[in-house]
C-alpha positions as CSV (number, residue, x, y, z in Angstrom):
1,X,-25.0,7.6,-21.2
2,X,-21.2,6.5,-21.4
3,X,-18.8,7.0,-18.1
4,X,-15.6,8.5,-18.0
5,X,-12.7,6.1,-18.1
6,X,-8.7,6.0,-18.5
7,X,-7.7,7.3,-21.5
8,X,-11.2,9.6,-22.1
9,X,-10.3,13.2,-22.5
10,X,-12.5,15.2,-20.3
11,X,-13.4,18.7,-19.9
12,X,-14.7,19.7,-16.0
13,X,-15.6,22.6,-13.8
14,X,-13.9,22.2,-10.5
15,X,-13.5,24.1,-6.7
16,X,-10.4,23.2,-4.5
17,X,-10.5,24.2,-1.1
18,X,-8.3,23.0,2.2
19,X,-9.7,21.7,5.6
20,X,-10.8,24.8,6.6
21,X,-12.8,25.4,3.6
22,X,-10.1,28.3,2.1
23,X,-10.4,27.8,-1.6
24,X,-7.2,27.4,-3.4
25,X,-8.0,26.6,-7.4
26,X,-11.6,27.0,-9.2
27,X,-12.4,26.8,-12.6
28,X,-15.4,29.4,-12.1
29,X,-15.4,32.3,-14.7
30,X,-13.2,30.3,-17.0
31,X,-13.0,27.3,-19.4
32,X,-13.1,24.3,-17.9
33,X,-10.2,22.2,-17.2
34,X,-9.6,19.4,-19.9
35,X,-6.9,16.7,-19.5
36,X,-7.1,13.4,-20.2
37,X,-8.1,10.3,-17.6
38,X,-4.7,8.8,-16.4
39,X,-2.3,10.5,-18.5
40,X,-0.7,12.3,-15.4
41,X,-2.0,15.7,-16.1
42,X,-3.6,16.3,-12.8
43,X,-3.2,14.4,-9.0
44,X,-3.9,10.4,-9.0
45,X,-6.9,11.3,-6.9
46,X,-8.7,13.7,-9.4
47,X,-8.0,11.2,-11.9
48,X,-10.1,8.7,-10.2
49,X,-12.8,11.2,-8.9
50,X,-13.6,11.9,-12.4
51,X,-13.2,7.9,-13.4
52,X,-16.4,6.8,-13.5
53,X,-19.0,10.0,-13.4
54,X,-21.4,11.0,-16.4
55,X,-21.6,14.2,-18.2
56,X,-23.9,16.4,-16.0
57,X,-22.4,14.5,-12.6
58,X,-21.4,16.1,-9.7
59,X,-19.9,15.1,-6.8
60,X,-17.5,15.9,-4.1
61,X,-14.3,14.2,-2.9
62,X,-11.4,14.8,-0.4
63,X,-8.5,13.9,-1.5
64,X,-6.1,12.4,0.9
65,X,-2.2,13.9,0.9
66,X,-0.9,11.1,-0.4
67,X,-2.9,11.3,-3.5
68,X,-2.5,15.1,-4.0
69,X,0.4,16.8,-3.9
70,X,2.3,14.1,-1.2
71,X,3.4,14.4,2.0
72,X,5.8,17.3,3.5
73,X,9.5,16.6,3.4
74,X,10.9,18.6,6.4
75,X,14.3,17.6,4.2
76,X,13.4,20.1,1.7
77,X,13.3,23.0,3.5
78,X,16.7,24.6,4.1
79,X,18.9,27.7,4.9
80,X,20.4,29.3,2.5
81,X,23.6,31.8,3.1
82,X,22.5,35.5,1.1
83,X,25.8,35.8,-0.1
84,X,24.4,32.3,-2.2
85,X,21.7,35.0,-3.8
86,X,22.7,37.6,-6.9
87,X,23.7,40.3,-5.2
88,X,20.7,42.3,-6.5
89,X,18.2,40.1,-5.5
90,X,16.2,41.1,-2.6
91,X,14.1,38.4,-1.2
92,X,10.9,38.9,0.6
93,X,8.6,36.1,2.0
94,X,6.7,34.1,-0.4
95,X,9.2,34.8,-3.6
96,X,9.6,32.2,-6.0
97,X,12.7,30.7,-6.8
98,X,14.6,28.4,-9.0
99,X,17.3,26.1,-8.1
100,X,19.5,23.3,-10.2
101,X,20.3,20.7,-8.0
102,X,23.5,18.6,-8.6
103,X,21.8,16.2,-11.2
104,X,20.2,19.0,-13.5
105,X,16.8,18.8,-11.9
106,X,15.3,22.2,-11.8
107,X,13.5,22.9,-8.2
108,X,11.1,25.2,-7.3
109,X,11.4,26.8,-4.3
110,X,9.7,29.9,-2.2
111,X,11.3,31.9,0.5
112,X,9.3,31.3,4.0
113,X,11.5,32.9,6.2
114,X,14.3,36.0,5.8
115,X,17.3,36.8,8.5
116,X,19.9,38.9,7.7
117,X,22.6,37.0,6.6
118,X,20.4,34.0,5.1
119,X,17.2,32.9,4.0
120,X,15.0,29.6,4.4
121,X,13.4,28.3,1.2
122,X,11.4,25.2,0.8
123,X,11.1,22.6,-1.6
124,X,7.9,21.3,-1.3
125,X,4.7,21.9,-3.3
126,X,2.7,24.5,-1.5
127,X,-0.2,22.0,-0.7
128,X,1.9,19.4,0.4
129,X,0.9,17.6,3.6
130,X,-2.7,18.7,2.9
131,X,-6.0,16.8,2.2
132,X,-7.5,18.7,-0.5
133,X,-11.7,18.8,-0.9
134,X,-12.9,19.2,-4.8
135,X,-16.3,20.2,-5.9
136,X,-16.6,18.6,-9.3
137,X,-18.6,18.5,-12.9
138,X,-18.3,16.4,-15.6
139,X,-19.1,18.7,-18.7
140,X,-18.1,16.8,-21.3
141,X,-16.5,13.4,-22.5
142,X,-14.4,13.1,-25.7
143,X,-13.5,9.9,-26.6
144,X,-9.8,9.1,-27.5
């Protein structure tokens, strides 16, 4: 039976959960997830959790920071004045937000704290600064 291997296209079922066992993704009660071994589709450590299995393997991994979603960047959480905001927009905690920084780059951003003449928005990924734990099955292979 061939192993999965960089460049393989591979279709898994998968349950993410944090430290404390919260789940935060699964692919229950859906398709499963199919991207392709080292293409950058998914984190560099799911990559090389699936590297290496069989169809019909199971296993599960944690996933350090640094190989998920990165470390937390206190630098990217900031203030913003609401006179900054469209005047109808009326943010709440958790909303989603877009911003263009200076060079073009489109950032995603989401409101954690609101005052009233400002509001604190951070930059990083929501899972950021967390290990992440993944219950995983190869389902099937397809070769390049």
């Amino acid at each position: 039976m061939s192993q999965a291997k960089s460049g393989d296209t591979v279709k898994i079922h998968y349950t993410g959960a944090l430290d404390d066992g919260t789940e935060f993704d699964s692919s229950a009660g859906r398709e499963p997830l199919e991207f392709a071994i080292g293409s950058g589709q998914v984190i560099p450590g799911f990559d090389s959790a699936v590297d290496g299995m069989t169809v019909g393997d199971g296993k599960t991994v944690t996933i350090p920071a640094g190989e998920a979603y990165g470390e937390r960047h206190e630098q990217l959480v900031q203030e913003v004045p609401k006179t900054a905001l469209p005047d109808e927009m009326k943010p709440e905690i958790g909303m989603q937000l877009q911003s263009q920084g200076p060079d073009g780059q489109v950032m995603n951003l989401q409101v954690t704290a609101v005052e009233d003449d400002s509001i604190t928005v951070d930059a990083n990924h929501p899972l950021a600064g967390q290990a992440l734990t993944f219950t995983i099955e190869l389902i099937e292979i397809a070769k390049p």
